[in-house]
N, C-alpha and C positions, 0 to 999 in steps of 0.2 A: 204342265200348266203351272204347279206350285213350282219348279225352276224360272219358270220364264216371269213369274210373278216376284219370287226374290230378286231374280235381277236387277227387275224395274224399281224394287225399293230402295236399293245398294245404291242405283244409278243415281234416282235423287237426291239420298245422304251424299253420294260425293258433290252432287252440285251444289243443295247448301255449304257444305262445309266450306265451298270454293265461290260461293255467291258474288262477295263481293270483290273480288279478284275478277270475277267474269265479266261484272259490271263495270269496274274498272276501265278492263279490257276492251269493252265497248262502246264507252266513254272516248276512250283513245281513238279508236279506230274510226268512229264518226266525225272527231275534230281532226283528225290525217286528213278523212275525205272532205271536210268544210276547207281546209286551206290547199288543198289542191283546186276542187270547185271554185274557191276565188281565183286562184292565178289562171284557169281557164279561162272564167270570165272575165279577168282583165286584160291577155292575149288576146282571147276570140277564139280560140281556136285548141281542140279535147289535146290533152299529152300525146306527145310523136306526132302529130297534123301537120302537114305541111300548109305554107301562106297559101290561101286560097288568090290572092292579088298581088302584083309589086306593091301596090300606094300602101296596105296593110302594116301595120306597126311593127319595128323589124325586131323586136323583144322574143328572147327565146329561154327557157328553162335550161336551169345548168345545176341540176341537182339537189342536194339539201344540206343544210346546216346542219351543227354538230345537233345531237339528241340534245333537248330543252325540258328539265323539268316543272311540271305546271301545276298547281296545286290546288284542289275543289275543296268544299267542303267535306266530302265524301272519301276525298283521298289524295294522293299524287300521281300521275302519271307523265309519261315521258312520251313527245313528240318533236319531227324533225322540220322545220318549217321549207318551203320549194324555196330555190334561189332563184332571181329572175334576173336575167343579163341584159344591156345593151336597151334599155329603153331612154324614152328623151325626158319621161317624169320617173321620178322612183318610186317606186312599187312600195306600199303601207299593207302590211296587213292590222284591216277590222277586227279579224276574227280574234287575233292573237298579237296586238302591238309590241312594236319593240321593248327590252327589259319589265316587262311585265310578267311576273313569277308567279301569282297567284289570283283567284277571283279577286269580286269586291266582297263577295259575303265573307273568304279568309279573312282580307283585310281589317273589315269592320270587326270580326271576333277576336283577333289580338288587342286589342284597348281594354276587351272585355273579360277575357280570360287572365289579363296584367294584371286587371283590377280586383282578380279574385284573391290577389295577396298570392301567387306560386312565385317561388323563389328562381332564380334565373334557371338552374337544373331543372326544376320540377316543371316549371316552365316547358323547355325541351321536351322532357320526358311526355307530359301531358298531350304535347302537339303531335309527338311521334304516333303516341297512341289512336289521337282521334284522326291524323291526316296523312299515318302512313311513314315506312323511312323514306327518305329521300328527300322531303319535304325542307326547303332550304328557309327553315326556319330555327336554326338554332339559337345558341344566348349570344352570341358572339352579332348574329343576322339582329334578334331584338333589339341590343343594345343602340346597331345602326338606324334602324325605324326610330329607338325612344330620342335620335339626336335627329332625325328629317323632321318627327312630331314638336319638336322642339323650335324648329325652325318653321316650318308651318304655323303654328303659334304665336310667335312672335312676328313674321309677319301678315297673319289675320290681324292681329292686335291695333296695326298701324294702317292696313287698306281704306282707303277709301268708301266710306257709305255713299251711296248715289241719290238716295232719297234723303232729302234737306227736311221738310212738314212729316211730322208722325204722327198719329191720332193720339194711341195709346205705348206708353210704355213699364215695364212691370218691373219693379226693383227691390232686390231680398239680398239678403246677406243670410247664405249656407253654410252652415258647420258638419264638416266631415269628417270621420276620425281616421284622420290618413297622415297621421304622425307631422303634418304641417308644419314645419318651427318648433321648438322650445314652447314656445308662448301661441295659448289658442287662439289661433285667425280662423280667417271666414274668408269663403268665394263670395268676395261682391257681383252679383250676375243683374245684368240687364239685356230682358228680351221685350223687342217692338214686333209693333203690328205693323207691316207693310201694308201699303195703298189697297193688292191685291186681297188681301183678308187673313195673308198669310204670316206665319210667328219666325222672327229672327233670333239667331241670340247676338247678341250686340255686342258684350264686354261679360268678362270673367275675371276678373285682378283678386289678388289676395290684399284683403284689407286689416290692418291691425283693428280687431274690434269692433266692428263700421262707425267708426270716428267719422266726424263732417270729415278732417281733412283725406280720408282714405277716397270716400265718398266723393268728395268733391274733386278728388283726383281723375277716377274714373268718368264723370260727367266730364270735366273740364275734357279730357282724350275722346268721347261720343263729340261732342261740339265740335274742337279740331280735326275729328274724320267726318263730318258729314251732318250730321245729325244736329239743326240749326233751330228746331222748335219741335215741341210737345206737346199735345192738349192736354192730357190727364197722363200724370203719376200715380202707379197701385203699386202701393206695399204697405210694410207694416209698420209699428207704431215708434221705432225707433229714431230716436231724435236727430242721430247725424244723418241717418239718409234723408232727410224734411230741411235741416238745416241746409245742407249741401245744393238742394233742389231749389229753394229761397232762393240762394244768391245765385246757381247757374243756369238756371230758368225760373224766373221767374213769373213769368206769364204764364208757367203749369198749371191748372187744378188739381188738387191733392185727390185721392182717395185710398184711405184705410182699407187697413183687411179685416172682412169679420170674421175670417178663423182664427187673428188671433186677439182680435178684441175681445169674442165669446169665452176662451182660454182665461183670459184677463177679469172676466169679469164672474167665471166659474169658480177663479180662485180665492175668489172674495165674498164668495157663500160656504153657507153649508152644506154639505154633502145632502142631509136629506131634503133643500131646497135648491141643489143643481136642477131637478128633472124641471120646474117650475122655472126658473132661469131660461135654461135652454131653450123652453116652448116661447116665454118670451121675447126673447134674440132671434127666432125663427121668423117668427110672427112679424118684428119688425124689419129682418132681412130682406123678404120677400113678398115686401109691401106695395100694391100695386101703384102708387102714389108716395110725392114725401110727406101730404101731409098724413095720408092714412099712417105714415110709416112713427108719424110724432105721435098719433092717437097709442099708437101699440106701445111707443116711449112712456106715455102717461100711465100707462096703466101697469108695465112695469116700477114705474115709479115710487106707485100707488102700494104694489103687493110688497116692496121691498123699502119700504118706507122707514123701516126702521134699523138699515143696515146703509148708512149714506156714504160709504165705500163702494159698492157695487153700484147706485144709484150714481154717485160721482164719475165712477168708470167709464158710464153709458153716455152720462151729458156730455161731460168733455170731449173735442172736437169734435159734436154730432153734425156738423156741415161736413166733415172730413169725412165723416162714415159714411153717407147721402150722397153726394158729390154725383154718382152712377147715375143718379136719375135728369142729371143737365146731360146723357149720352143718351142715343137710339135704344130704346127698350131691350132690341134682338140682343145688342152685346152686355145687357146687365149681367149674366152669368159669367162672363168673363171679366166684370169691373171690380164685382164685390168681393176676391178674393185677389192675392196672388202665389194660389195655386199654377198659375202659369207657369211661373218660374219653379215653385216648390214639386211638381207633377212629375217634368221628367228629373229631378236631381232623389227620387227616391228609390232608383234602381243604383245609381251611383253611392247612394248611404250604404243598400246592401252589397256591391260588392266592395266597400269598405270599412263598413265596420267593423268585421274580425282581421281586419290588416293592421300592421304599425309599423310596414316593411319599408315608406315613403320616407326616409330620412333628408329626401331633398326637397324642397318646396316646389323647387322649379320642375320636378319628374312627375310630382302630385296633379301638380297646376295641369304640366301640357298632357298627363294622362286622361285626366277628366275632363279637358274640353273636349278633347278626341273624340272621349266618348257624347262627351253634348252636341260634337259633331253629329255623330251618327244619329243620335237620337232627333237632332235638328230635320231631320230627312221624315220622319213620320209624324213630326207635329200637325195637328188639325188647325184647317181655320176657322177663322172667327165665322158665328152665324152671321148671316146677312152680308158677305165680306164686301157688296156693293156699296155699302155705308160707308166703310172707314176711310173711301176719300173724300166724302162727304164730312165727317167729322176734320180728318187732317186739315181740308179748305177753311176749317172756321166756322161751318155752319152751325146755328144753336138748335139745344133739343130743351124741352121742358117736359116732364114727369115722361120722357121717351119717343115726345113727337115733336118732330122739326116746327122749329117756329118761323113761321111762313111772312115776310118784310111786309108790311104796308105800304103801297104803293100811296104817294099821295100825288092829289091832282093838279095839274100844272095851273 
C-alpha cells in the first residue's frame, strides 16, 4: 500500500514539474484537430473519404505545410497546417490565417512590455521567458514591428474620419517622460464621442509646449480628415489649446476642467484652508443647477474673501467652468472633467516613467499610440449613449433637459 501510495505521489510531481509542457502539448494538439475539422468541413467529406457524387467539389488534401510556429500567451507551439488541392476558390484558413505568428493578446503585450523601458536583449530575453524558445519574437523580429507600428501610425494619422457632427470632444496636452526631444514636448491627444456613445481617439501629434500653433495644427489635420463640427470642447485651462479652438472651430462651446482648476485654485490657499476649498469646489462641481452652482460660488467667495487670488481663480471664466450644464445631465460626469483623455494615458506614465531609453520621438510617438490603440478597445461609453446624436444634431439642453421648440400657430 505505502509503495503504491509513493508511486502515485512521484507520479504527480513528475506531472507538475512537466504541467506546462502538457498543456502546451494539448493546446497543439486540439488546434491540429481544429484545422483538420475545417478542411473537412470545407470538402464535405472526413480525411481518406471518397466523393460521395460526380457534381461534389473536386478539391482533395495533399498534405501539410512545413511545421509553423505559433505563439499564445502561455507559450509557443508548432503546428502543420492541411494543404488543399485543386479547388475552384482557395481554401483560408479561419482558424489560423495566413503569416500570422502569434495571438492578438501576444500582440497587444509587445507595445506594453517595449514600454516597460527593456532594452532590445532584455527584451528577447524577457519574451523567451514568459513565451517559451521558439517564439519568433526576437530584437531583430521587434525592430520589424517598431517599423509596421510606424507605418500604421502614420497612416491612422491621415485616414479618413466618416463622422462629419461630434457632440463632444476632449483635448489635453500629456507629458511623459520618454526622453521626447532635447526640449520637453507634450502628446497633444484628442478623443471624441461617436454618435454611437462610444470614445475615439482622434489625434496624437507631439506638440512643442501646446502652443496655439502646435494646437492648431493638430485641429486644422481633425478638419481635413473628417471631423467638420463640435459642440463642446473639455479640457484644461491652457491658453493655446482655447486659442487654437477660437479660430478652428469656432462655433465650439468651451468647457474647463475642474481637476485642474481645483489644482489652481488649492494652490492659492493655505494648506490649513485646502480642506475648506475643496468642500467648496465640490459643492459647486456637483451642483444640481447653474444657478445653485453661483449660490455655492458666493459663498465661497464669501469664506475666502480675504484671499482675492483664489476668489479671482474661481470667477474667471466661470461660464467656461458651467458650460456642462447647456449638455444632457446623464453625460455631466464626462463634461466636468478631461479625465477622458487623462484616464487611460496613466498606465502609459507608468510604464514610462522609469524609462529614458526613447531617444527617437518618432519610436515614442508610434509606441504609445500603439498602446492607446489597445487601450482604445476597452474604453466605456458614455452614459445614456442614445443622446449624443441628439447633442451632435444641435439639439439644446438647459440645467440638463432638452429644451423642447415652441410650436407656434399658424
Amino acid at each position: 500500500m505505502r509503495e503504491d501510495h509513493r508511486e502515485k505521489i512521484e507520479s504527480k510531481e513528475i506531472l507538475y514539474a512537466e504541467l506546462e509542457e502538457f498543456a502546451r502539448e494539448k493546446i497543439r494538439g486540439h488546434l491540429q484537430e481544429l484545422l483538420e475539422q475545417e478542411v473537412t468541413e470545407w470538402l464535405g467529406r472526413e480525411k481518406g473519404a471518397r466523393k460521395r457524387n460526380p457534381t461534389e467539389e473536386c478539391g482533395y488534401r495533399n498534405g501539410y505545410g512545413r511545421a509553423r510556429r505559433f505563439t499564445l500567451s502561455m507559450g509557443t507551439i508548432e503546428v502543420r497546417r492541411p494543404r488543399v488541392r485543386n479547388l475552384d476558390e482557395r481554401f483560408v484558413s479561419r482558424v489560423l490565417p495566413l503569416f500570422k505568428r502569434q495571438t492578438r493578446q501576444v500582440r497587444d503585450l509587445l507595445p506594453e512590455l517595449y514600454l516597460h523601458g527593456l532594452a532590445g536583449g532584455d527584451f528577447e530575453l524577457a519574451l523567451r521567458g514568459l513565451l517559451g524558445e521558439g517564439a519568433p519574437l526576437s530584437a531583430s523580429s521587434l525592430q520589424r514591428l517598431k517599423g509596421k507600428w510606424e507605418g500604421e501610425y502614420e497612416e491612422w494619422k491621415s485616414e479618413p474620419i466618416e463622422e462629419e457632427d461630434w457632440a463632444y470632444l476632449w483635448a489635453d496636452g500629456i507629458y511623459v517622460k520618454a526622453g521626447i526631444g532635447k526640449e520637453k514636448a507634450a502628446l497633444l491627444v484628442v478623443i471624441g464621442a461617436r454618435k454611437d456613445g462610444s470614445k475615439r481617439v482622434l489625434a496624437l501629434e507631439v506638440g512643442y509646449r501646446e502652443s496655439k500653433e502646435s494646437w492648431a495644427e493638430v485641429l486644422r489635420q481633425l478638419k481635413k480628415r473628417g471631423v467638420k463640427t463640435a459642440r463642446l470642447f473639455v479640457g484644461d485651462g491652457h491658453l493655446g489649446l482655447w486659442a487654437a479652438v477660437g479660430e478652428i472651430y469656432p462655433e465650439a462651446q468651451e468647457q474647463l476642467c475642474w481637476n485642474h482648476k481645483m489644482l489652481n485654485v488649492i494652490d492659492a490657499v493655505s494648506k490649513k484652508e485646502q480642506p475648506q476649498a475643496k468642500q467648496h469646489l465640490t459643492a459647486m462641481m456637483y451642483a444640481e443647477s447653474r444657478q445653485e452652482a453661483l449660490q455655492e460660488r458666493k459663498k465661497f467667495e464669501q469664506f475666502f474673501r480675504h484671499n482675492p487670488k483664489a476668489v479671482r481663480t474661481v470667477v474667471e471664466n466661470w461660464d467656461r467652468l458651467t458650460r456642462y450644464y447647456d449638455f444632457p445631465r446623464e453625460h455631466w460626469k464626462h463634461l466636468r472633467t478631461s479625465n477622458v483623455v487623462e484616464s487611460p494615458f496613466s498606465r502609459v506614465r507608468l510604464r514610462t516613467a522609469a524609462s529614458r531609453r526613447f531617444q527617437s520621438r518618432v519610436n515614442a510617438t508610434c509606441l504609445i499610440w500603439k498602446t492607446m490603440m489597445i487601450a482604445e478597445m476597452s474604453f466605456r461609453k458614455l452614459n445614456a449613449p442614445h443622446l449624443v446624436e441628439r447633442v451632435a444634431e444641435g439639439r439644446k439642453y438647459k440645467d440638463g433637459v432638452e429644451v423642447q421648440k415652441v410650436r407656434v400657430a399658424a
